[in-house]
C-alpha positions in Angstrom: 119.1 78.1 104.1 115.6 78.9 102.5 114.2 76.0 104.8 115.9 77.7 108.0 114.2 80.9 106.9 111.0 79.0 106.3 111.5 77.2 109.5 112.4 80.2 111.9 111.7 83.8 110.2 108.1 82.9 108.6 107.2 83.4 112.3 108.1 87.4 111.7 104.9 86.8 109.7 102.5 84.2 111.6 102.9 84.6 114.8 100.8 87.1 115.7 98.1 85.9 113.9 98.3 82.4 115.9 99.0 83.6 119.5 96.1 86.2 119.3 94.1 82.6 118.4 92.8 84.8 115.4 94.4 81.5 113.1 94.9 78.3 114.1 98.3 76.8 113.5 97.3 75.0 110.8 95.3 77.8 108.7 98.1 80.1 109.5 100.6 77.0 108.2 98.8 77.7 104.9 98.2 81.0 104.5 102.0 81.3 104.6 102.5 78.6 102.4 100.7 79.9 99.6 101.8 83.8 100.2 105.6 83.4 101.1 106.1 81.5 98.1 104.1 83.7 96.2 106.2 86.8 97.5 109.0 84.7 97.1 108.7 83.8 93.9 107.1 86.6 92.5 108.4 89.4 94.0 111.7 87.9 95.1 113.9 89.4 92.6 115.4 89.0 89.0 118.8 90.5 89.8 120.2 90.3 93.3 123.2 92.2 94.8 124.8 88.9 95.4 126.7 89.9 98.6 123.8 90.7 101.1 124.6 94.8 102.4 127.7 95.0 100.7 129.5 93.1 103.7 132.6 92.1 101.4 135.0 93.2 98.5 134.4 90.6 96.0 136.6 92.1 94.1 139.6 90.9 96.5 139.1 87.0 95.3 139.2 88.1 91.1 142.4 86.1 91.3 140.8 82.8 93.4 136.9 82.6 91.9 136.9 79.4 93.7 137.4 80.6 96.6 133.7 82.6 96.2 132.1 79.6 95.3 133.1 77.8 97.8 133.0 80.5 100.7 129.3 81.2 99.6 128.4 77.5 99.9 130.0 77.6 103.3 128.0 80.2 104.5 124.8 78.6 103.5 125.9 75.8 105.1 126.9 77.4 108.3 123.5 80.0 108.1 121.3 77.4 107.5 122.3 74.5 110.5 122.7 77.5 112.9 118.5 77.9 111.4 118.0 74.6 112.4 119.8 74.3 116.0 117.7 77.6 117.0 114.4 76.4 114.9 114.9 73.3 117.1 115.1 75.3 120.4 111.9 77.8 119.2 114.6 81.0 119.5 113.6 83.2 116.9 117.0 84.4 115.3 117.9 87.0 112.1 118.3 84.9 109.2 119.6 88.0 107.8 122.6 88.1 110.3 122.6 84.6 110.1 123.6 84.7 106.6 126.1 88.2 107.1 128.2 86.3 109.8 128.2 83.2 108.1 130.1 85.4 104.7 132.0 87.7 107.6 133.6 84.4 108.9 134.3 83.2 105.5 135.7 86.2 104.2 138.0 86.3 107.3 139.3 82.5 106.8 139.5 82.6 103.0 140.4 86.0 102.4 141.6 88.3 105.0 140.3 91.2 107.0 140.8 93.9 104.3 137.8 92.3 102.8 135.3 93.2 104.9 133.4 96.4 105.0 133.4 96.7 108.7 131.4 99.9 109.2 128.7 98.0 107.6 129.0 95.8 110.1 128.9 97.8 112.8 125.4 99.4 111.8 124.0 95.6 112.2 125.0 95.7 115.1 123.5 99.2 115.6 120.5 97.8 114.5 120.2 95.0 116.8 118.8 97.7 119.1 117.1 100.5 116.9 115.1 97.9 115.4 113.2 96.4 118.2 113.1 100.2 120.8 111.6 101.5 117.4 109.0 99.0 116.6 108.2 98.3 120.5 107.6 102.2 120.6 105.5 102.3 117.7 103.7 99.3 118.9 103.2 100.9 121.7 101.3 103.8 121.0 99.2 102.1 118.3 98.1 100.0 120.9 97.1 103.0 123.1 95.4 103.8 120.7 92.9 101.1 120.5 92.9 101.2 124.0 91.5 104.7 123.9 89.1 104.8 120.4 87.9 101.6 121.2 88.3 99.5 124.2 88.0 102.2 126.9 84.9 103.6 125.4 81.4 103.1 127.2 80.4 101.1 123.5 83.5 99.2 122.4 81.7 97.2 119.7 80.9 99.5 117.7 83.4 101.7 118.1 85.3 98.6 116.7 83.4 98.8 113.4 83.6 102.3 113.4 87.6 102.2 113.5 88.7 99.5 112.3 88.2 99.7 109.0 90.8 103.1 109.1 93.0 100.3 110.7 92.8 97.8 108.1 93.6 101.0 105.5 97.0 101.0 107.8 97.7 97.5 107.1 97.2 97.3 104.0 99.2 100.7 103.4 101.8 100.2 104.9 102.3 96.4 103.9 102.0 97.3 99.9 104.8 100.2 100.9 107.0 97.0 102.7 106.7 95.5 99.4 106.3 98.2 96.4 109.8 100.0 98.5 112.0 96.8 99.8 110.1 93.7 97.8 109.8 94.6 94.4 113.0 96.7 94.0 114.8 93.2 92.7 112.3 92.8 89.9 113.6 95.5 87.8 110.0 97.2 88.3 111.0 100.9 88.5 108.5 102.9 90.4 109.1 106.0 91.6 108.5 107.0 95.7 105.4 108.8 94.8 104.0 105.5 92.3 104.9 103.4 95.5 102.4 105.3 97.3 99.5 106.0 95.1 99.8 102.1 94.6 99.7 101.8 98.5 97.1 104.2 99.0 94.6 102.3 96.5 95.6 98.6 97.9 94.5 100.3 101.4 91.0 101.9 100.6 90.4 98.7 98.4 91.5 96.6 101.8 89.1 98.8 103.9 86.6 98.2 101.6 87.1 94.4 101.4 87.2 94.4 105.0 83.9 96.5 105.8 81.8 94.4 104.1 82.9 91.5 106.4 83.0 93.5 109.8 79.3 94.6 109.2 78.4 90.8 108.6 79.6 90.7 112.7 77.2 90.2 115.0 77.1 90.8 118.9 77.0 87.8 120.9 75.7 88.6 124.5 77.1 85.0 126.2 80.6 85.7 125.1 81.6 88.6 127.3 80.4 87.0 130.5 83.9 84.9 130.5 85.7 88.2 128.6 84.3 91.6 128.1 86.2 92.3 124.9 85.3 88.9 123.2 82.8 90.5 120.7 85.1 93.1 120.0 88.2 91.2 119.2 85.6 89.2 116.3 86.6 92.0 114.6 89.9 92.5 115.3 90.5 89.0 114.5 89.4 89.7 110.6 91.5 92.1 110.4 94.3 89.8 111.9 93.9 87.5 108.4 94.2 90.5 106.1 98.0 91.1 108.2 99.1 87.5 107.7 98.4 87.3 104.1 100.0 90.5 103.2 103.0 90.0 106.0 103.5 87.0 104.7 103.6 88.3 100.6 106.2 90.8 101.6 108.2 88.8 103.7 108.9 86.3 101.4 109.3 88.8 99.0 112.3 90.4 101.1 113.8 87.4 102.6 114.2 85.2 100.1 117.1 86.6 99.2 119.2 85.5 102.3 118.9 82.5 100.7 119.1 83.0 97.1 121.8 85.9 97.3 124.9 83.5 97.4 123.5 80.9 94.7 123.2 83.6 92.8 127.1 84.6 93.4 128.1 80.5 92.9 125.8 80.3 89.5 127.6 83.7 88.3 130.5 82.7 89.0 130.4 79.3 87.3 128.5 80.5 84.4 131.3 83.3 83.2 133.8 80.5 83.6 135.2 82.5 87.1 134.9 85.9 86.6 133.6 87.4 89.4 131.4 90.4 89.3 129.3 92.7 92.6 126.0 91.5 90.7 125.0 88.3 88.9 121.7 87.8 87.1 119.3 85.6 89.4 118.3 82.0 87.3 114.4 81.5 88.0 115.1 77.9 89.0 116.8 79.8 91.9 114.2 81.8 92.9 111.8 79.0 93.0 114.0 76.4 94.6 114.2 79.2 97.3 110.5 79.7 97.5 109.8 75.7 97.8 112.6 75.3 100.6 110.4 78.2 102.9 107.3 76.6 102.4 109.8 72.7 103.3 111.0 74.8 106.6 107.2 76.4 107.6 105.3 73.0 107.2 108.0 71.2 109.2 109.5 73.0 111.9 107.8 76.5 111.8 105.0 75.5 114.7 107.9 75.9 117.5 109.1 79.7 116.8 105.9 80.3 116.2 104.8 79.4 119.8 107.9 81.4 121.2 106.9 84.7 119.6 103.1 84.7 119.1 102.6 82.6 122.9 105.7 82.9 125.2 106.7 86.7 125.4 103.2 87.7 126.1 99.2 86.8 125.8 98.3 88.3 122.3 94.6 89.0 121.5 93.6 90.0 118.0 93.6 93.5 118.7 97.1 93.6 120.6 98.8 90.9 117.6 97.7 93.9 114.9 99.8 96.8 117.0 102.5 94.5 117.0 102.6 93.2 113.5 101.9 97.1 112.1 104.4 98.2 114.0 107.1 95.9 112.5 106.0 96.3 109.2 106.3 99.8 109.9 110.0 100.0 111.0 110.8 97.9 107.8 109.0 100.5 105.7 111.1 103.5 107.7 114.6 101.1 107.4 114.4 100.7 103.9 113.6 104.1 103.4 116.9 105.1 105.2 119.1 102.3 103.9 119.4 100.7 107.7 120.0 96.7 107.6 117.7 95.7 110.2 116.0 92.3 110.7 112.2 91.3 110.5 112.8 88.6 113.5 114.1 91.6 115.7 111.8 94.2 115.1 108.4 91.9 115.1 109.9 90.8 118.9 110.4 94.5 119.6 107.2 95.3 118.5 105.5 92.4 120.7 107.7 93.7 123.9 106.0 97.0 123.3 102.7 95.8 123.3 103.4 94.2 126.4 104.9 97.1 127.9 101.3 98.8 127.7 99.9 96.4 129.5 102.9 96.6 132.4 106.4 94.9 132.8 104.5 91.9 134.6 102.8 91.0 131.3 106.1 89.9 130.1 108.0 86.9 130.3 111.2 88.1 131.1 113.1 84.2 131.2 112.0 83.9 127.2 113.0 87.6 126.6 116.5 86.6 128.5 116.9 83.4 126.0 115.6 85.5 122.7 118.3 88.3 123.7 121.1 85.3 124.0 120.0 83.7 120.5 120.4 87.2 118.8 124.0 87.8 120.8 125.3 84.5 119.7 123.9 84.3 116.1 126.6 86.5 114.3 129.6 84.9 115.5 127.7 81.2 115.3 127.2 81.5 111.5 130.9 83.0 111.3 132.6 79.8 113.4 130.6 77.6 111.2 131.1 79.2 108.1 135.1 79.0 108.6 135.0 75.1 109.6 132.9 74.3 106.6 135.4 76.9 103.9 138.5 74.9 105.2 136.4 71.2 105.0 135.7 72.5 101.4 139.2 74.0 100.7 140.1 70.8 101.4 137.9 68.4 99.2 137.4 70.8 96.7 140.2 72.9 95.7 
């Protein structure tokens, strides 16, 4: 499961960075390396609600612990070859919903419906379209934004080191709030809302500052806007494409790891009390790293293809249209978390690339990839839930 999310949602993180050519596919292979499994690892959690969004009673299998243990390795199972099959085809999916079918489908075969919190359900599904229309909006306007501070002025150069250093304060803002809000809430750390933003407004003026001294080291080049005028100007925008990948990729492994570590951490609970089952378990850090190594297995071996799909496919990225797009994701996380909404990373990084192709006109999008992304979000819920159910009765079988 941790190498599916490796393999398919480190994208949410990279993608950008590499179809804006700010990265190449191999410096961006690294920088996630090292910073997902930092986030990961780090930030990834020391006690983890072990059903992901409360999506089922565990208290309805206190009679049949087994049953748990081997529903949960069913759905890992299940989430993590449906990672692979889309990995394989470069459809970026939700490897939270991934997961959440995956323990719907078991809790359904092992259990029975009363087990399942369906309104919790539903707003998943609700979420399948807030997330994106909310970080495509947002995406959006920021975009207009740099359209009209920067590249529609008569001296778009230095405009762009006039602004943006305020965007890098954005980035590195909002990012700290993805992690300080939504990352480090599983370490036990307990900062209040207001901590969580002094902490975030520091990490962004010492960003800006950081990122200042390297814009003013950027000189204009004459010869490279004879082939495109913005060339000089997306320099810039490119550095500040490398402070987003780092800190997109801290705080996504920081949140997502847990997809993957969530159910271990139900199994080792469970087998550790000798079958009591409890709503929380206390998270082993042999978990938490074994969960960090298999993101960085999945990125270095099969995270190139969804990459490509999101960051080449939907629409041609420059530097300064892959930072609207990746600010805008992080953004909707920050306002999700905020407002307790389950939404995915993989959704509203898509949405948020749609938008900034909207600005540029529907005929900047490829709508035939769009068509096949929208499929692969349709199908993964009830994919991970079909699976899930043929791997609970193989196990019920062998096992029990």
């Amino acid at each position: 499961m941790a190498w599916g999310i490796g393999a398919n949602d480190v994208a949410n993180a990279m993608a950008t960075s590499v179809g804006s050519r700010a990265l190449t596919i191999k410096q961006a292979v690294l920088i996630a390396a090292v910073f997902e499994f930092l986030g990961a690892f780090l930030a990834g959690g020391e006690v983890t609600a072990t059903i992901r969004k409360g999506i089922i009673d565990v208290s309805t299998v206190a009679d049949t612990p087994e049953y748990l243990v081997i529903g949960m390795l069913a759905s890992l199972l299940a989430a993590g070859i449906w990672l692979l099959v889309a990995s394989t085809f470069g459809w970026p999916v939700s490897t939270t919903h991934s997961i959440i079918g995956a323990i719907v489908g078991f809790a359904l075969a092992g259990i029975g419906m009363e087990a399942v919190h369906w309104d919790g359900l539903l707003s998943i599904v609700g979420s399948w379209v807030v997330s994106p229309l909310l970080a495509g909006t947002i995406a959006f306007f920021l975009f207009l934004s740099v359209q009209k501070l920067i590249l529609g002025t008569e001296d778009p150069f230095n405009n762009a080191k006039r602004y943006v250093p305020m965007y890098i304060f954005l980035v590195g803002f909002v990012i700290s709030l993805v992690t300080l809000l939504k990352g480090l809430k599983h370490v036990g750390i307990g900062l209040t809302t207001g901590q969580s933003y002094g902490f975030a407004l520091l990490t962004g003026l010492i960003l800006m500052g950081i990122g200042k001294i390297f814009i003013n080291r950027v000189r204009k080049d004459p010869t490279l806007d004879k082939e495109f005028h913005f060339a000089n100007v997306e320099k810039i925008f490119g550095i500040l494409m490398i402070f987003t990948a780092c800190s997109m990729a801290f705080a996504h492994g920081s949140n997502d790891v847990a997809n993957a570590v969530g159910p271990v951490a139900a199994i080792v609970g469970v087998v550790q009390s000798g079958g009591e089952v409890g709503q929380r378990s206390p998270l082993s850090m042999w978990v938490l790293l074994l969960g960090g190594i298999g993101i960085v297995l999945g990125l270095l071996m099969y995270g190139a293809r969804v990459i490509a799909t999101v960051g080449k496919n939907i629409t041609e990225l420059t530097p300064s249209r892959g930072f609207a797009a990746e600010l805008a994701a992080a953004t909707t996380v920050v306002m999700a978390s905020g407002t307790g909404l389950p939404i995915s990373t993989t959704h509203t990084l898509v949405g948020a690339v749609l938008g900034v192709g909207m600005a540029r006109g529907i005929g900047a999008l490829n709508l035939a990839v769009v068509r096949n992304i929208l499929m692969s979000w349709i199908v993964t819920l009830p994919a991970g839930a079909i699976l899930a159910v043929l791997f609970f009765y193989l196990f019920k079988l062998i096992l029990v």
